[in-house]
C-alpha positions as CSV (number, residue, x, y, z in Angstrom):
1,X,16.5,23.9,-33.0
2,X,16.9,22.4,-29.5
3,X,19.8,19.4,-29.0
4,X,20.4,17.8,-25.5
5,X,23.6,15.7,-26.1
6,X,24.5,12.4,-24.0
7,X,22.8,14.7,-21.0
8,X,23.5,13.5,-17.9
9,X,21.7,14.9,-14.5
10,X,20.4,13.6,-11.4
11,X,19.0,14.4,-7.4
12,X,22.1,13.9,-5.1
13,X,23.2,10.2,-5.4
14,X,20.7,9.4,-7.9
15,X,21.6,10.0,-11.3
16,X,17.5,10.1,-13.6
17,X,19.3,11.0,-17.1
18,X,21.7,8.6,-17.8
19,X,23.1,10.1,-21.3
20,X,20.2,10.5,-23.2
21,X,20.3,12.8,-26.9
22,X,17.6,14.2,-28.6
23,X,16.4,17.5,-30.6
24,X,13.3,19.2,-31.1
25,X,13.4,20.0,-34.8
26,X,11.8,24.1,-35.8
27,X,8.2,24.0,-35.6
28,X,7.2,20.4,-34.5
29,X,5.6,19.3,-31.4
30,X,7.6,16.8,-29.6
31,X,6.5,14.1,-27.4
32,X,8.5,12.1,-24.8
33,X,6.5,9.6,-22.9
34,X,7.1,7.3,-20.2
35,X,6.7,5.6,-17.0
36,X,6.9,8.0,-13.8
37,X,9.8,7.7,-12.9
38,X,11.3,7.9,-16.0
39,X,13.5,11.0,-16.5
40,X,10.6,12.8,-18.3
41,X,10.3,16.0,-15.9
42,X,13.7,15.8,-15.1
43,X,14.7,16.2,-18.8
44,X,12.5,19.3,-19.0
45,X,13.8,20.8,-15.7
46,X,17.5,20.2,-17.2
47,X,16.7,22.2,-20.3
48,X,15.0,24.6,-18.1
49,X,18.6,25.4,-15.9
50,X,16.6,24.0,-13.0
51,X,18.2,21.1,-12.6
52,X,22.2,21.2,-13.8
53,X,24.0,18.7,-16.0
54,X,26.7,16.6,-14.9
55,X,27.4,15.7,-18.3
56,X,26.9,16.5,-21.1
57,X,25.5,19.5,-23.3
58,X,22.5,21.9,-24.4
59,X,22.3,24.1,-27.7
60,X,19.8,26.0,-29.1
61,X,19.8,27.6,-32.4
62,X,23.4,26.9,-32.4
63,X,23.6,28.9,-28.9
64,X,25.4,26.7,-26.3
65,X,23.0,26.7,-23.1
66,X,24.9,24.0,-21.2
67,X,25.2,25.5,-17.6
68,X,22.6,28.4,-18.1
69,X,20.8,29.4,-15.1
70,X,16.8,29.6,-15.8
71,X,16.8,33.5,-17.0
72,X,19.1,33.1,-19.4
73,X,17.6,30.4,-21.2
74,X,14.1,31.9,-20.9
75,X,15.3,35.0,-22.4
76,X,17.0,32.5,-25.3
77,X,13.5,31.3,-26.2
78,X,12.7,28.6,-24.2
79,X,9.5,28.4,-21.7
80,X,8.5,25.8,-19.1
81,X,5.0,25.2,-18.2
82,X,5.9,23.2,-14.8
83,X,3.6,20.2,-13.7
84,X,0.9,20.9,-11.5
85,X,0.3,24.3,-12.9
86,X,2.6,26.4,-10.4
87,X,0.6,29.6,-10.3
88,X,1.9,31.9,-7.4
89,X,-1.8,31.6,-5.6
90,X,-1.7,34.8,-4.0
91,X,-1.1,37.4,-6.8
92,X,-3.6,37.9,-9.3
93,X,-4.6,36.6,-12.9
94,X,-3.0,39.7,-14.3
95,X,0.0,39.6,-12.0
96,X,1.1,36.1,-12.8
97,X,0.3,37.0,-16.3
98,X,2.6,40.3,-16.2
99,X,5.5,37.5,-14.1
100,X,5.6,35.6,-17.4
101,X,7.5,38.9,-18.8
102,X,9.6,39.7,-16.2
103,X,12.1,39.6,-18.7
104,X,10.7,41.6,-21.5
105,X,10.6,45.9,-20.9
106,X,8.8,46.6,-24.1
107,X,5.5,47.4,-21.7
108,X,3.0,48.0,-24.4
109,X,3.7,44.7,-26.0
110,X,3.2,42.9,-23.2
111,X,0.1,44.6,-22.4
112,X,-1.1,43.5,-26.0
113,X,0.2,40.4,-25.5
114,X,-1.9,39.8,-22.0
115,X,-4.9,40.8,-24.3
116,X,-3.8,38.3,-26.5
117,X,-4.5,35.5,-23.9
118,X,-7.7,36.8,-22.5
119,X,-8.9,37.0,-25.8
120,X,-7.6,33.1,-25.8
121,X,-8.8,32.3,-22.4
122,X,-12.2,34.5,-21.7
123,X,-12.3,33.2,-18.4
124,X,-9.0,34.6,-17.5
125,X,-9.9,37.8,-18.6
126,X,-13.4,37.6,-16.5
127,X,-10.7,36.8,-13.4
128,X,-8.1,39.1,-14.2
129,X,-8.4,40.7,-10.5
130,X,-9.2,37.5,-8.9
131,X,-6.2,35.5,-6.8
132,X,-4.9,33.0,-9.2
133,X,-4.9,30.1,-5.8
134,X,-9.2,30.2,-5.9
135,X,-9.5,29.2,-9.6
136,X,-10.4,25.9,-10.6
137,X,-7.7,23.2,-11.9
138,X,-8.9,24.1,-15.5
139,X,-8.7,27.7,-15.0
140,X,-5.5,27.4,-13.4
141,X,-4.1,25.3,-16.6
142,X,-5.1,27.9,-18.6
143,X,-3.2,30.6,-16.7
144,X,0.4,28.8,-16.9
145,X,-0.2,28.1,-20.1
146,X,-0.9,31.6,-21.1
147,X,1.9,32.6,-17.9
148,X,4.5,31.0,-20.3
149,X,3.4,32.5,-23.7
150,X,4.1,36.0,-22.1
151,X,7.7,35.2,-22.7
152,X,7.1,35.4,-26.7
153,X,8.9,32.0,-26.7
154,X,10.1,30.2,-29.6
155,X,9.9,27.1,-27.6
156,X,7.5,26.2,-24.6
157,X,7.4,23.2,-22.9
158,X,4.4,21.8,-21.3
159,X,4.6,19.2,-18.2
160,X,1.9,16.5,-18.0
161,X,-0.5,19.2,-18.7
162,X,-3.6,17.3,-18.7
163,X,-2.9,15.8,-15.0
164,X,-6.1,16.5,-12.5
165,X,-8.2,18.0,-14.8
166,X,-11.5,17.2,-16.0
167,X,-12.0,15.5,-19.2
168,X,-13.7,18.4,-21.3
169,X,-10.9,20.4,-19.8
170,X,-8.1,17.9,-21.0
171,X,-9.5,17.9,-25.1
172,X,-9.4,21.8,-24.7
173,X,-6.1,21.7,-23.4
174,X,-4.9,19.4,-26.1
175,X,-6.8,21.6,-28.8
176,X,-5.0,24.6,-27.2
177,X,-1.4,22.9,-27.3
178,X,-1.7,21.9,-31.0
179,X,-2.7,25.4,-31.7
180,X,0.3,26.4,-30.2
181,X,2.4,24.5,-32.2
182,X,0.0,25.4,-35.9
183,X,0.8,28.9,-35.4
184,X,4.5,28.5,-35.2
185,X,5.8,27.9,-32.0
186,X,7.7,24.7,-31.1
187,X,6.5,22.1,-28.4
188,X,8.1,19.5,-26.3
189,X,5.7,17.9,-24.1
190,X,5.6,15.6,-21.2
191,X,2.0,13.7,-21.0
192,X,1.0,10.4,-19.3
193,X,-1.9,10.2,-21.4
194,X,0.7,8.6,-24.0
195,X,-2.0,8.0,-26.4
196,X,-3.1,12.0,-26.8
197,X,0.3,12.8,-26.8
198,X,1.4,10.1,-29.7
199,X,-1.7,11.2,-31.9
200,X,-0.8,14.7,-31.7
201,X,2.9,14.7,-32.2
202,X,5.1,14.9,-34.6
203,X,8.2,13.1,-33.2
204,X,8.1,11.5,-30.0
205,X,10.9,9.4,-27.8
206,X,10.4,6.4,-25.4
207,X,12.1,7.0,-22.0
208,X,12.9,3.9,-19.7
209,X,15.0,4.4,-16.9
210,X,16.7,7.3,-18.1
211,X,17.4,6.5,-21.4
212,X,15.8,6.9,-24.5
213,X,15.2,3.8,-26.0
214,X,12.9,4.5,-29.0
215,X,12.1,7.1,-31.2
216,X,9.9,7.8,-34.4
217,X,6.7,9.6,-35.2
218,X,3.7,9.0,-33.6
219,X,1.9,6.7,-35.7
220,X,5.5,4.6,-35.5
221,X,5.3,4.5,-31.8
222,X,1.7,3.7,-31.3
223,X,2.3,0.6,-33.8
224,X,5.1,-0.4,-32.1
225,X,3.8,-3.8,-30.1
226,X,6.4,-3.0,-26.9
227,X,4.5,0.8,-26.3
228,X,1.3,-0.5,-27.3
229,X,1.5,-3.2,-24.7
230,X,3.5,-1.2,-21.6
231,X,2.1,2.6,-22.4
232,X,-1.8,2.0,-24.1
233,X,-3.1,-0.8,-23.0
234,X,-3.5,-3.0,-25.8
């Protein structure tokens, strides 16, 4: 579904990707995991058009994305949940909700849609009015996540999703992601908690230093004695 070929991208003189390739196969929820520091958010802001390639190339579903600016690849499918949540904090619940379609001009289906996710997230709906920069980290969470299903994405992309947020909040997140993926929609996620993200996964890849040197499922990489000892603490 999604391919990133020998992708290379960086911040002025430093290059963070260093020729990495990977794919996100139809349906599966993807891991990559890592120190910070990595290439991890990097990789997603490349796929995302927010960061361009130097090298290298992006398909998905055979489309050729490689040099796509941001609304072209969100309308292709493909929607980022950033790290640290990102709401804009002075519009409302229902506005930043309504800024995840900005592509889409079927209006009724969105509105469905936005009834979709307060009928996901309760407490959104309760705040629908309220400015999005007085909720709570949780409640926040919930609204980027919900933010970037308004796209009707075929792929969404989640960064570090569980950082700052209580630990109730983080297994609801986690239950919410793997719902995500159980009802059709394709993940590739970013998570420092490497164990979660290895449990849940179906396919997963080691970054070090801007390369990817490991891959397998979950299970595979949580056996492996080189992740166990640098990424879980055993």
């Amino acid at each position: 579904m999604l391919e990133l070929i020998n992708a290379v991208c960086g911040y002025g003189g430093v290059t963070a990707l260093q020729g990495i390739t990977f794919e996100v196969k139809a349906g599966q929820l993807v891991a990559l995991i890592g120190a910070n520091g990595a290439g991890k958010s990097t990789t997603l802001r490349a796929i995302s058009g927010l960061v361009p390639l130097r090298a290298g190339a992006l398909r998905f579903d055979n489309e050729v994305l490689t040099g796509a600016r941001p609304p072209r690849i969100l309308k292709a499918g493909i929607a980022h949940c950033p790290e640290g949540r990102r709401v804009f904090p002075h519009m409302t619940v229902e506005e930043n909700l309504d800024m995840g379609a900005y592509l889409r001009s079927d209006r009724s289906e969105v509105a469905a849609d936005r009834d979709r996710i307060y009928g996901e997230f309760p407490r959104l709906a309760e705040r629908r009015k309220q400015a999005a920069g007085t909720l709570s980290g949780g409640e926040q969470q919930m609204l980027a996540i919900g933010r970037a299903l308004m796209s009707r994405p075929r792929l969404v992309m989640f960064d570090e999703p569980s950082l700052g947020l209580a630990p109730n909040i983080v297994e609801r997140t986690f239950a919410i992601i793997r719902r995500i993926r159980d009802t059709g929609t394709t993940v590739l996620l970013v998570e420092q908690n490497a164990f979660a993200a290895l449990d849940m996964c179906d396919h997963a890849y080691l970054l070090e230093g801007g390369r990817i040197v490991l891959s397998g499922s979950g299970a595979e990489l949580i056996a492996n004695p080189h992740v166990r000892k640098a990424y879980l603490g055993a």
